[in-house]
N, CA, C, O and CB atoms as a CASP TS submission, in Angstrom:
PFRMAT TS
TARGET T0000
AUTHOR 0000-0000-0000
METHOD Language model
MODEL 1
PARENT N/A
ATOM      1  N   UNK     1      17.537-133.317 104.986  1.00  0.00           N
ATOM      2  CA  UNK     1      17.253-133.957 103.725  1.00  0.00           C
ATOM      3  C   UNK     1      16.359-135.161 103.984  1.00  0.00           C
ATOM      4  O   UNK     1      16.533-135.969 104.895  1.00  0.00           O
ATOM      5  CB  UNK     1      18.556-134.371 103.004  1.00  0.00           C
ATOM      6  N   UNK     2      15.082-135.200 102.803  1.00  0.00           N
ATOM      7  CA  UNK     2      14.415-136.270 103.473  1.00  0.00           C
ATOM      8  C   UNK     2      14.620-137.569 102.475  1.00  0.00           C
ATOM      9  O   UNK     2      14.481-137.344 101.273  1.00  0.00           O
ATOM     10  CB  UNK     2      12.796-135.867 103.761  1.00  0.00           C
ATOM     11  N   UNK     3      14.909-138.778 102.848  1.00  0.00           N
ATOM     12  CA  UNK     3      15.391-139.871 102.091  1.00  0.00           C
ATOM     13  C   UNK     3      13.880-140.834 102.114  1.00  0.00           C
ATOM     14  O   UNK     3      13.181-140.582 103.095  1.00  0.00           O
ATOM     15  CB  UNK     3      16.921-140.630 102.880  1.00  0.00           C
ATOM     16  N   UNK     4      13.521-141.508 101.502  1.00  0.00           N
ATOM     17  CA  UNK     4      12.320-141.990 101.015  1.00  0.00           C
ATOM     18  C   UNK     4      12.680-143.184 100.302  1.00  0.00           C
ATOM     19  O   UNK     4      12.915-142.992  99.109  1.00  0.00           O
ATOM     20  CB  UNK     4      11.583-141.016 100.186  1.00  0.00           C
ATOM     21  N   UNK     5      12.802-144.535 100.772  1.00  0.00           N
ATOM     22  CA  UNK     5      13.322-145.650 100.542  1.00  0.00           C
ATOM     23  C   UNK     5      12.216-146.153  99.257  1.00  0.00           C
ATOM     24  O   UNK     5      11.160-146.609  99.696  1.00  0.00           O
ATOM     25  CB  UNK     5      13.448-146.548 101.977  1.00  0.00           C
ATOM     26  N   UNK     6      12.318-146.125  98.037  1.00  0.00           N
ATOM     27  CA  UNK     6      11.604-146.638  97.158  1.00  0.00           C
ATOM     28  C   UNK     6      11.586-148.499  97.107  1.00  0.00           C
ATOM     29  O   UNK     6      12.587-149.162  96.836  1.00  0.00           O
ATOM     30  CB  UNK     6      12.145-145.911  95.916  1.00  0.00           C
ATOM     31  N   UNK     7      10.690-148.884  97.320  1.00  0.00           N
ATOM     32  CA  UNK     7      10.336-150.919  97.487  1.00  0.00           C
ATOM     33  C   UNK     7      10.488-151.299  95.244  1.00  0.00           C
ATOM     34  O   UNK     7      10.223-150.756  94.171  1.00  0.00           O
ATOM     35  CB  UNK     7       7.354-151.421  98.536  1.00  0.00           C
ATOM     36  N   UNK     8      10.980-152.346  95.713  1.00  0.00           N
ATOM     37  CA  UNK     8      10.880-152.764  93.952  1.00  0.00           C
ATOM     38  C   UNK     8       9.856-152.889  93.861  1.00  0.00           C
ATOM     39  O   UNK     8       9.208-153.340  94.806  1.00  0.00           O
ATOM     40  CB  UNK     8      11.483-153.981  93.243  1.00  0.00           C
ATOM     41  N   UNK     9       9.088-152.431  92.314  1.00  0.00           N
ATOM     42  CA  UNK     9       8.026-152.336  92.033  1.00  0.00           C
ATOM     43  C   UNK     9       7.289-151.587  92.652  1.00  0.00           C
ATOM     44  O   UNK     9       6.156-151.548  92.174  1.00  0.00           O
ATOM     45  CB  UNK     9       7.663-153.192  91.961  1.00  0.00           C
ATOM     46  N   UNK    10       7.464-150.903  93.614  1.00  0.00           N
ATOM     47  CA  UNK    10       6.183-149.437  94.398  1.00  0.00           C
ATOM     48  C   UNK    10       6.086-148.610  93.053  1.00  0.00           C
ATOM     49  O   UNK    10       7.037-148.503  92.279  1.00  0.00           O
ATOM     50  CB  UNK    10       7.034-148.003  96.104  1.00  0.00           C
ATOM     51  N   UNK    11       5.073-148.141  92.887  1.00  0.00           N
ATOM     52  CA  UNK    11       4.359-147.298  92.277  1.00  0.00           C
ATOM     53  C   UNK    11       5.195-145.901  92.635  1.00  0.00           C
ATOM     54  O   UNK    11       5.581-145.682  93.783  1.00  0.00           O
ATOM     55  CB  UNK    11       2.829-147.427  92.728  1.00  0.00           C
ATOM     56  N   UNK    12       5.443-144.950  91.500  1.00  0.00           N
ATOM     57  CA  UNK    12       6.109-143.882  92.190  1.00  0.00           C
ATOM     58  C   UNK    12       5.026-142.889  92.754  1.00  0.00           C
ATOM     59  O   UNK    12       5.436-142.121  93.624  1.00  0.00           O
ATOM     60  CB  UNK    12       7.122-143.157  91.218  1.00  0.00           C
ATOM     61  N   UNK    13       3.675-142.789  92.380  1.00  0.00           N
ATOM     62  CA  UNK    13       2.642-142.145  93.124  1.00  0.00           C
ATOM     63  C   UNK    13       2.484-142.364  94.436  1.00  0.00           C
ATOM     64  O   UNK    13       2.249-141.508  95.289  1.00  0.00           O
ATOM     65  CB  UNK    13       1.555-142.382  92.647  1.00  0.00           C
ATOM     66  N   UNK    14       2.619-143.569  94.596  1.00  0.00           N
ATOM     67  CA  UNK    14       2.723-143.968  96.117  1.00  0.00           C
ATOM     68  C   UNK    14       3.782-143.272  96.844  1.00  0.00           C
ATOM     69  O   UNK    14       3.659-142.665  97.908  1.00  0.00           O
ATOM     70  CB  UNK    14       2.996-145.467  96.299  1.00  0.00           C
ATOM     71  N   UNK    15       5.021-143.459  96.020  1.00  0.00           N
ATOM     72  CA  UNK    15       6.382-142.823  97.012  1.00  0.00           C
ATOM     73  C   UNK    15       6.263-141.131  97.244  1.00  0.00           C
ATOM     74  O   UNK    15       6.131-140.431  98.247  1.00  0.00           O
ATOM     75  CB  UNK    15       8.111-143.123  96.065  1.00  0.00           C
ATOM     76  N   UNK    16       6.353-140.916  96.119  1.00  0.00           N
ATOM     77  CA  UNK    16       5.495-139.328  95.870  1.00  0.00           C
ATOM     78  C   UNK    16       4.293-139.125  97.128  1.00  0.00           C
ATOM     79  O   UNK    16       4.364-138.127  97.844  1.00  0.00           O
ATOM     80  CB  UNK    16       4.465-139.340  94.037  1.00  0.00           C
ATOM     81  N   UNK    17       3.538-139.831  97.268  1.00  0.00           N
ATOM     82  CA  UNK    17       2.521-139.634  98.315  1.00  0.00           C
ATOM     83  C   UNK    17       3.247-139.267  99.065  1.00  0.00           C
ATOM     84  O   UNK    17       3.469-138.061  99.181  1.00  0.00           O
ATOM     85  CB  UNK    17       1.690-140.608  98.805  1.00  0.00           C
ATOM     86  N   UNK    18       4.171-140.678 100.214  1.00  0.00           N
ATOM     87  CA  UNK    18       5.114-141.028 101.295  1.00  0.00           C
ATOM     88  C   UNK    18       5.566-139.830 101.288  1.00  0.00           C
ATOM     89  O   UNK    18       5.672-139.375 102.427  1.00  0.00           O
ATOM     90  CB  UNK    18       6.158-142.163 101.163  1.00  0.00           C
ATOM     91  N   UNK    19       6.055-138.730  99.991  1.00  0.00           N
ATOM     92  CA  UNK    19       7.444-138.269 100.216  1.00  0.00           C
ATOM     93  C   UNK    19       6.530-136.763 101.128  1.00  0.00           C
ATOM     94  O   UNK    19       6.895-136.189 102.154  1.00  0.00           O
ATOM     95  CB  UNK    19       8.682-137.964  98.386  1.00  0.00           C
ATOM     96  N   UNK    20       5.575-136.556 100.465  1.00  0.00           N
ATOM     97  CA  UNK    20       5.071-135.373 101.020  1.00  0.00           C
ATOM     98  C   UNK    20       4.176-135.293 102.496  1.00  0.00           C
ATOM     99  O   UNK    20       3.812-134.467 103.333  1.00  0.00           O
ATOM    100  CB  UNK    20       4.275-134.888  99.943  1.00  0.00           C
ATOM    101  N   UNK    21       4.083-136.986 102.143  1.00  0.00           N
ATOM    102  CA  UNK    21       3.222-136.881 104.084  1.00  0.00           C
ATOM    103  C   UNK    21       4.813-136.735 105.095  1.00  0.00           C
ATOM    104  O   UNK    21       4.783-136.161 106.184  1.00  0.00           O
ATOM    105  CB  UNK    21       1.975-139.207 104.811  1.00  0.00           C
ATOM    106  N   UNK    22       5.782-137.183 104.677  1.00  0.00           N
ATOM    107  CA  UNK    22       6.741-136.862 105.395  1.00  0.00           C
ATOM    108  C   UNK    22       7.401-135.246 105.753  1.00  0.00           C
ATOM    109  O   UNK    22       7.972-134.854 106.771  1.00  0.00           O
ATOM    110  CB  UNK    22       7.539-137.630 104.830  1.00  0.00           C
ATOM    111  N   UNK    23       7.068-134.527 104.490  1.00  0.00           N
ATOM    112  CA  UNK    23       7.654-133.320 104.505  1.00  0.00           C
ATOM    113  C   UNK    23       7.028-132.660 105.272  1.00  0.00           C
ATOM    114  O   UNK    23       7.607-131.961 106.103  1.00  0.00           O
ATOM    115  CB  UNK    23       7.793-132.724 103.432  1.00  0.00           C
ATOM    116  N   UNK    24       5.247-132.738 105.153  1.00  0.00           N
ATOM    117  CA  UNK    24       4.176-132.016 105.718  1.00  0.00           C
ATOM    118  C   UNK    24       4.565-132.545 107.311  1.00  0.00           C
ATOM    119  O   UNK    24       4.866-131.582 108.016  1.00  0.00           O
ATOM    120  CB  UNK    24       2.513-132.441 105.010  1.00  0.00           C
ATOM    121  N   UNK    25       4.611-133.555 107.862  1.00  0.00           N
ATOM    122  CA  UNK    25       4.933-133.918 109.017  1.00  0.00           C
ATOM    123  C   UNK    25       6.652-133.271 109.818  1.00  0.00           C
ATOM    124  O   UNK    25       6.837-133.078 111.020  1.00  0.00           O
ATOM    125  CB  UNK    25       4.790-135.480 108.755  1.00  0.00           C
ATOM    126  N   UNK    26       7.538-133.092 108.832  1.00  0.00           N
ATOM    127  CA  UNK    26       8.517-132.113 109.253  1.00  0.00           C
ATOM    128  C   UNK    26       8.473-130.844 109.780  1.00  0.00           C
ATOM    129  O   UNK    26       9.138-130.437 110.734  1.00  0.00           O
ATOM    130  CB  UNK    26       9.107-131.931 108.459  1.00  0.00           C
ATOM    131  N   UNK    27       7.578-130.162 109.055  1.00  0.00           N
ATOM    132  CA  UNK    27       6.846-128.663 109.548  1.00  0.00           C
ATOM    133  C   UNK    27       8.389-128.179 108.372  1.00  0.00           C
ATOM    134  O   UNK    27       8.689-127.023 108.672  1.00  0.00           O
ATOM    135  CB  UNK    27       6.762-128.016 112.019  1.00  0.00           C
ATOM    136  N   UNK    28       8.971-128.504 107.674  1.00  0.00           N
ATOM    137  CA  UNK    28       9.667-127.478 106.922  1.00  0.00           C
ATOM    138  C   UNK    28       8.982-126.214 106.649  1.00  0.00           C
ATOM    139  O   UNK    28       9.306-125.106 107.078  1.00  0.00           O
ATOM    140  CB  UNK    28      10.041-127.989 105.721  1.00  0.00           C
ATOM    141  N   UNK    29       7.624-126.617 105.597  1.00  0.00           N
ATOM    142  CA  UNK    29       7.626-125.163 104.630  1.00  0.00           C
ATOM    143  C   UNK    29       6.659-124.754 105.725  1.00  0.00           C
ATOM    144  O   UNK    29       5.909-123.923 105.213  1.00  0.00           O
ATOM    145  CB  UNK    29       6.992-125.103 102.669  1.00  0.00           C
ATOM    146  N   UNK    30       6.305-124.961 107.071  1.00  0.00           N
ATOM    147  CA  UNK    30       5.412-124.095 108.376  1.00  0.00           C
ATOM    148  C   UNK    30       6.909-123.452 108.867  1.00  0.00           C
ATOM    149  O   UNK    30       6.738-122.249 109.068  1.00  0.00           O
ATOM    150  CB  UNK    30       4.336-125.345 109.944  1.00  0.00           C
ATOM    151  N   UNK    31       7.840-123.712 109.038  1.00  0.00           N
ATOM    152  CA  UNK    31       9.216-123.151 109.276  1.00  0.00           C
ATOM    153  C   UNK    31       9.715-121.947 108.362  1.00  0.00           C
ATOM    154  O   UNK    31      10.115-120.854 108.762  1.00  0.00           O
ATOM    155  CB  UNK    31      10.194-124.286 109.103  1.00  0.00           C
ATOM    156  N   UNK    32       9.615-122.338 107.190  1.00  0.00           N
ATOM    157  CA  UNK    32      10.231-121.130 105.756  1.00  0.00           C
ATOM    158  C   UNK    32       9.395-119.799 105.875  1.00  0.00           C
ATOM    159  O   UNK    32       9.804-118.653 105.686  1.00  0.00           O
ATOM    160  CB  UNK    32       9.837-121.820 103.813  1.00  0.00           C
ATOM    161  N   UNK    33       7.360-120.464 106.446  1.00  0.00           N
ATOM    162  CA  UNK    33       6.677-119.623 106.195  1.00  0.00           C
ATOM    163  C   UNK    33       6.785-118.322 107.240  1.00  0.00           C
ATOM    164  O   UNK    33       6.750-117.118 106.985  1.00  0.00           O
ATOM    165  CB  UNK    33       5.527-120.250 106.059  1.00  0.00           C
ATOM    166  N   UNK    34       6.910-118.926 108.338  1.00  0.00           N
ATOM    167  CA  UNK    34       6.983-118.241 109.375  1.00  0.00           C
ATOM    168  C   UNK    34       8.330-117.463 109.151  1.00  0.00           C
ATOM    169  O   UNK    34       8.120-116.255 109.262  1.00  0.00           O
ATOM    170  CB  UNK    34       6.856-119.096 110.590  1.00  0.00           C
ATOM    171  N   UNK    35       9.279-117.672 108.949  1.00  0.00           N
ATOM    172  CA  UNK    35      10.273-117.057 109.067  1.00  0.00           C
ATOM    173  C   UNK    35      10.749-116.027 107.541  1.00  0.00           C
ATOM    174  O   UNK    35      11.899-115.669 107.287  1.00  0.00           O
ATOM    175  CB  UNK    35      11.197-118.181 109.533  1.00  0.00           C
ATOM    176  N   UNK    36       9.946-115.831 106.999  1.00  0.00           N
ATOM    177  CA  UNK    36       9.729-115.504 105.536  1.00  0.00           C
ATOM    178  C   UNK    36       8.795-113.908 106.129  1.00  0.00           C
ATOM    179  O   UNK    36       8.751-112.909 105.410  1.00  0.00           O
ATOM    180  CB  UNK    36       8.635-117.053 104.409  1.00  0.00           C
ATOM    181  N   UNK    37       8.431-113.940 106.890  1.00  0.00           N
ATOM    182  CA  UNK    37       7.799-112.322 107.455  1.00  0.00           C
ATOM    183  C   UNK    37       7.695-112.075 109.152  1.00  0.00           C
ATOM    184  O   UNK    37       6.961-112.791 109.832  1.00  0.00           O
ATOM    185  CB  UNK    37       5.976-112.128 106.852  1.00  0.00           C
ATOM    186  N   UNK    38       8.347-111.205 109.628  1.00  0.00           N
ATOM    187  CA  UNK    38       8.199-111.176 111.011  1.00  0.00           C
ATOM    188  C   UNK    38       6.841-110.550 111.310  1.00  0.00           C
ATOM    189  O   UNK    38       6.176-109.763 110.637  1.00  0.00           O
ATOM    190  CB  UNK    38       9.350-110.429 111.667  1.00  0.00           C
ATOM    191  N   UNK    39       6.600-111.117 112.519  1.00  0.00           N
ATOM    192  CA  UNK    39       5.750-111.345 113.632  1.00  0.00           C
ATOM    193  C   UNK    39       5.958-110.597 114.732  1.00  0.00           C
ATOM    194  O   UNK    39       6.795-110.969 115.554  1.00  0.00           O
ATOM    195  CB  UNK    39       5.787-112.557 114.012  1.00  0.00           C
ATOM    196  N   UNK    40       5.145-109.293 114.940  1.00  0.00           N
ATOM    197  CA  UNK    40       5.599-109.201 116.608  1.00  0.00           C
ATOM    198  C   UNK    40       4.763-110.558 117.837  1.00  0.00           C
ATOM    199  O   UNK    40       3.678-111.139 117.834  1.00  0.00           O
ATOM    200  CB  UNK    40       4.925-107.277 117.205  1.00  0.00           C
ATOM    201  N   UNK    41       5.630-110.572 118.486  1.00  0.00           N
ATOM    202  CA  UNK    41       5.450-111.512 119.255  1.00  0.00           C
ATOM    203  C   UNK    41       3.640-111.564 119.821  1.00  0.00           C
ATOM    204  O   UNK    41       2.806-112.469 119.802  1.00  0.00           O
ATOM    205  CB  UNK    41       6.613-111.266 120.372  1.00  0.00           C
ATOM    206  N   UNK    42       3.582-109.721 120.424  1.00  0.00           N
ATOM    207  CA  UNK    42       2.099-109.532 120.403  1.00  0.00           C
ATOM    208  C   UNK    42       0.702-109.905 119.570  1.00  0.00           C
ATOM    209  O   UNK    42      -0.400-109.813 120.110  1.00  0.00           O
ATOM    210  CB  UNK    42       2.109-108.521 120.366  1.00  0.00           C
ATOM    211  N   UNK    43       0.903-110.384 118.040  1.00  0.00           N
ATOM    212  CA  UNK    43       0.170-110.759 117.430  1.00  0.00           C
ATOM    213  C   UNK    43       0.113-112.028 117.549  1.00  0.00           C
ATOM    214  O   UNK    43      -0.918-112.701 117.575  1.00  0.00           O
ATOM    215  CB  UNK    43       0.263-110.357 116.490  1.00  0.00           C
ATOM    216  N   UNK    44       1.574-112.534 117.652  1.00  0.00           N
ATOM    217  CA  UNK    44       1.400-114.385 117.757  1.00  0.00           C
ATOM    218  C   UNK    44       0.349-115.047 118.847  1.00  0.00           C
ATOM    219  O   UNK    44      -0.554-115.878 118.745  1.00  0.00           O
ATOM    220  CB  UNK    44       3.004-115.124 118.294  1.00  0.00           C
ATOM    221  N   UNK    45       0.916-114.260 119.971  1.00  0.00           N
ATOM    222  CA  UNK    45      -0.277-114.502 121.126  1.00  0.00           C
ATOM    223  C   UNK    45      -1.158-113.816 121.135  1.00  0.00           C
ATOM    224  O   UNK    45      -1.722-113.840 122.229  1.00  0.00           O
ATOM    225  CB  UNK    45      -0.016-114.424 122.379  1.00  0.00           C
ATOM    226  N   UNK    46      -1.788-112.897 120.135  1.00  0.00           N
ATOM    227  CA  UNK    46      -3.086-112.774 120.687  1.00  0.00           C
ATOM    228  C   UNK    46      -3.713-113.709 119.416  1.00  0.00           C
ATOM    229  O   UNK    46      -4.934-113.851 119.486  1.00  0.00           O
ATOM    230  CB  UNK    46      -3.695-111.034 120.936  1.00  0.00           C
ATOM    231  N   UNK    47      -3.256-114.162 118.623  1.00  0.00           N
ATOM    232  CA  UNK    47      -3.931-115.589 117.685  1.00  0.00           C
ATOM    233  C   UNK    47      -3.947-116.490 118.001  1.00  0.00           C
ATOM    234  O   UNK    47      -4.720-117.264 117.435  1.00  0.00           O
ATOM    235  CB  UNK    47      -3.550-116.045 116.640  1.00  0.00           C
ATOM    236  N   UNK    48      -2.914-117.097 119.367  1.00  0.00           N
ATOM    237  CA  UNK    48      -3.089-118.392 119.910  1.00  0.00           C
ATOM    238  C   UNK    48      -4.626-118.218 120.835  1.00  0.00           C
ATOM    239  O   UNK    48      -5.606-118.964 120.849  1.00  0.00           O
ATOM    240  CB  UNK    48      -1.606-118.829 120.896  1.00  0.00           C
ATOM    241  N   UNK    49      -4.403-117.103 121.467  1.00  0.00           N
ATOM    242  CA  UNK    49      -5.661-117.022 122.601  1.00  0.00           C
ATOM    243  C   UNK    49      -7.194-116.518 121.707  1.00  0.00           C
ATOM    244  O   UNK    49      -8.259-116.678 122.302  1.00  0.00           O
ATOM    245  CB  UNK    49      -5.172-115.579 124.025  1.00  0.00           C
ATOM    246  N   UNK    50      -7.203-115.977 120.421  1.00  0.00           N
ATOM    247  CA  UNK    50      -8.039-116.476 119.486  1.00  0.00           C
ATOM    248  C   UNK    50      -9.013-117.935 119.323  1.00  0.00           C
ATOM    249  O   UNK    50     -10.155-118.387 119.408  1.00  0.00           O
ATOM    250  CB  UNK    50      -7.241-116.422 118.617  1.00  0.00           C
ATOM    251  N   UNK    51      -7.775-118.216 119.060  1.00  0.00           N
ATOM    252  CA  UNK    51      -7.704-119.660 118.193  1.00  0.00           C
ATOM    253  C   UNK    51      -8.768-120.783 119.775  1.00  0.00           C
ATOM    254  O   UNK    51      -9.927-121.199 119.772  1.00  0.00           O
ATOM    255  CB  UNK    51      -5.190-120.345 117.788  1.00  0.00           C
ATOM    256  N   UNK    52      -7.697-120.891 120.830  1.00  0.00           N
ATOM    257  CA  UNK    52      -8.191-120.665 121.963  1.00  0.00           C
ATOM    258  C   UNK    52      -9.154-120.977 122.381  1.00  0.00           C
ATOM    259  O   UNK    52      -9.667-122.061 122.657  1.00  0.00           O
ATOM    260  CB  UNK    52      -8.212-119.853 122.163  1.00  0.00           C
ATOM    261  N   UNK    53      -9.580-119.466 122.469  1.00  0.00           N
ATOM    262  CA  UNK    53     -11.669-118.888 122.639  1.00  0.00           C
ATOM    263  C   UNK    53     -12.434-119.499 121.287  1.00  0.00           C
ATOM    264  O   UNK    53     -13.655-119.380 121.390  1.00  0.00           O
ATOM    265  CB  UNK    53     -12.047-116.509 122.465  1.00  0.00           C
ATOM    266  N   UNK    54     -12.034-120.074 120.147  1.00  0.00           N
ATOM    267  CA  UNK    54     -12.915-120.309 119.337  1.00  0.00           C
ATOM    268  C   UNK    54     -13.149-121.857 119.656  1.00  0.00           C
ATOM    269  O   UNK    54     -14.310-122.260 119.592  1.00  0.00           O
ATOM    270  CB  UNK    54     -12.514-119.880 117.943  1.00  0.00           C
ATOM    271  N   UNK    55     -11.827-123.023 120.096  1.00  0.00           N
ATOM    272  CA  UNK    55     -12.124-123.735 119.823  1.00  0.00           C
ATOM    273  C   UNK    55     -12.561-124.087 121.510  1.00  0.00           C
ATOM    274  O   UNK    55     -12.856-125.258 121.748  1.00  0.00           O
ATOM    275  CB  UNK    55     -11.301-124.310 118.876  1.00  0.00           C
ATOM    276  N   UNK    56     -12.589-123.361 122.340  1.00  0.00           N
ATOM    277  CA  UNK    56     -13.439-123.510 123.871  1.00  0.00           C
ATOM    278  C   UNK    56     -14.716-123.597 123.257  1.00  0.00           C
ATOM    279  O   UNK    56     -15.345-124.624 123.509  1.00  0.00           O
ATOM    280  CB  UNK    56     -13.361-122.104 125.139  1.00  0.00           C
ATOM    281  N   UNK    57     -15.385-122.538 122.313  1.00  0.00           N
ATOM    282  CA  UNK    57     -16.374-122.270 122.457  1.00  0.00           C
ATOM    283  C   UNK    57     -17.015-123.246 121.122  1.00  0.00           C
ATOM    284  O   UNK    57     -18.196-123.127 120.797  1.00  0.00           O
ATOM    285  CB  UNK    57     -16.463-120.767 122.597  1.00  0.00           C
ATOM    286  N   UNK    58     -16.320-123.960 120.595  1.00  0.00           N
ATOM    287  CA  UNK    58     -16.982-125.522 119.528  1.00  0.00           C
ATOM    288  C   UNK    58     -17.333-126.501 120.756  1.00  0.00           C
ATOM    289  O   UNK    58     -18.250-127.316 120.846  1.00  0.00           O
ATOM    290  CB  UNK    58     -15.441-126.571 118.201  1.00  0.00           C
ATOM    291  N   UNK    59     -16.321-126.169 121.671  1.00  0.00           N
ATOM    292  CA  UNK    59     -16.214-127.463 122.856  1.00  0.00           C
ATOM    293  C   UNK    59     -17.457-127.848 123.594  1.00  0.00           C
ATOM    294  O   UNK    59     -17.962-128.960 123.746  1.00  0.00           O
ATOM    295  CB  UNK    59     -15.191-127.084 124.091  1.00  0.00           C
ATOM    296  N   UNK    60     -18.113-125.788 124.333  1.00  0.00           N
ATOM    297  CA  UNK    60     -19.215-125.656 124.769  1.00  0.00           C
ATOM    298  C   UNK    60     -20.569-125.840 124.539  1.00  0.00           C
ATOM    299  O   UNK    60     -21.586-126.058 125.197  1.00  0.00           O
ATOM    300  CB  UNK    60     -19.138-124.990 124.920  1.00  0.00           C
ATOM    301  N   UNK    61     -20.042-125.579 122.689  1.00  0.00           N
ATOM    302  CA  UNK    61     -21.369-125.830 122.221  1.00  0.00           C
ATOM    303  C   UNK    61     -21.970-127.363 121.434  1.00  0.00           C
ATOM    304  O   UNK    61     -22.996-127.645 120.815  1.00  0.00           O
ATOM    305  CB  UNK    61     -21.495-124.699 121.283  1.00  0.00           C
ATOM    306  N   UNK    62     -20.610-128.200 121.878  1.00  0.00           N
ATOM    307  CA  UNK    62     -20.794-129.417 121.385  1.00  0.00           C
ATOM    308  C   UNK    62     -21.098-130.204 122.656  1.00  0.00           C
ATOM    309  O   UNK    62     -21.010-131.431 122.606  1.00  0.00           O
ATOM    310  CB  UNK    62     -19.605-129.907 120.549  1.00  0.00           C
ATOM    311  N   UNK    63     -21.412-129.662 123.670  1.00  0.00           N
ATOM    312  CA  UNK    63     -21.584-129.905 125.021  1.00  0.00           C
ATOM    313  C   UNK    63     -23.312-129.808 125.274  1.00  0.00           C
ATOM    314  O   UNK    63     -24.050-130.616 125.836  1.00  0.00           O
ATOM    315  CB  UNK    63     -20.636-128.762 125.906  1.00  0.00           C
ATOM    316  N   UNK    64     -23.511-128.981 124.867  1.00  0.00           N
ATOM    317  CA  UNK    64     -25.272-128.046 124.996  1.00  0.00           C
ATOM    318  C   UNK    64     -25.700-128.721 124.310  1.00  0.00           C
ATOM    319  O   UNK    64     -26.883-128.606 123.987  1.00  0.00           O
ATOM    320  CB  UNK    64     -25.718-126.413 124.515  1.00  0.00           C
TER
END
């Protein structure tokens, strides 16, 4: 449960902001999502080593 200390007088847009940079920083709904459809394991890693080779190859070419 995430608790979100409201200041007298804060703006509730502001807390509202707070409340969701906190949630997004929990990884909850990256947790619900993932676990909301299985994965063979084989696809997970071949998207990390994707992911990987793409961002080697921003690296290389931000190099050249």
């Amino acid at each position: 449960m995430l608790i979100i200390p409201i200041k007298e007088g804060e703006n509730i847009d502001r807390a509202l902001k707070r409340y969701k940079r906190k949630f997004d920083r929990t990884g909850t709904k990256r947790a619900l999502q993932s676990r909301k459809q299985f994965v063979k394991p084989s696809v997970v890693r071949r998207a990390q080593i994707q992911k990987a080779q793409y961002i080697q190859q921003l690296r290389d070419a931000e190099d050249i």
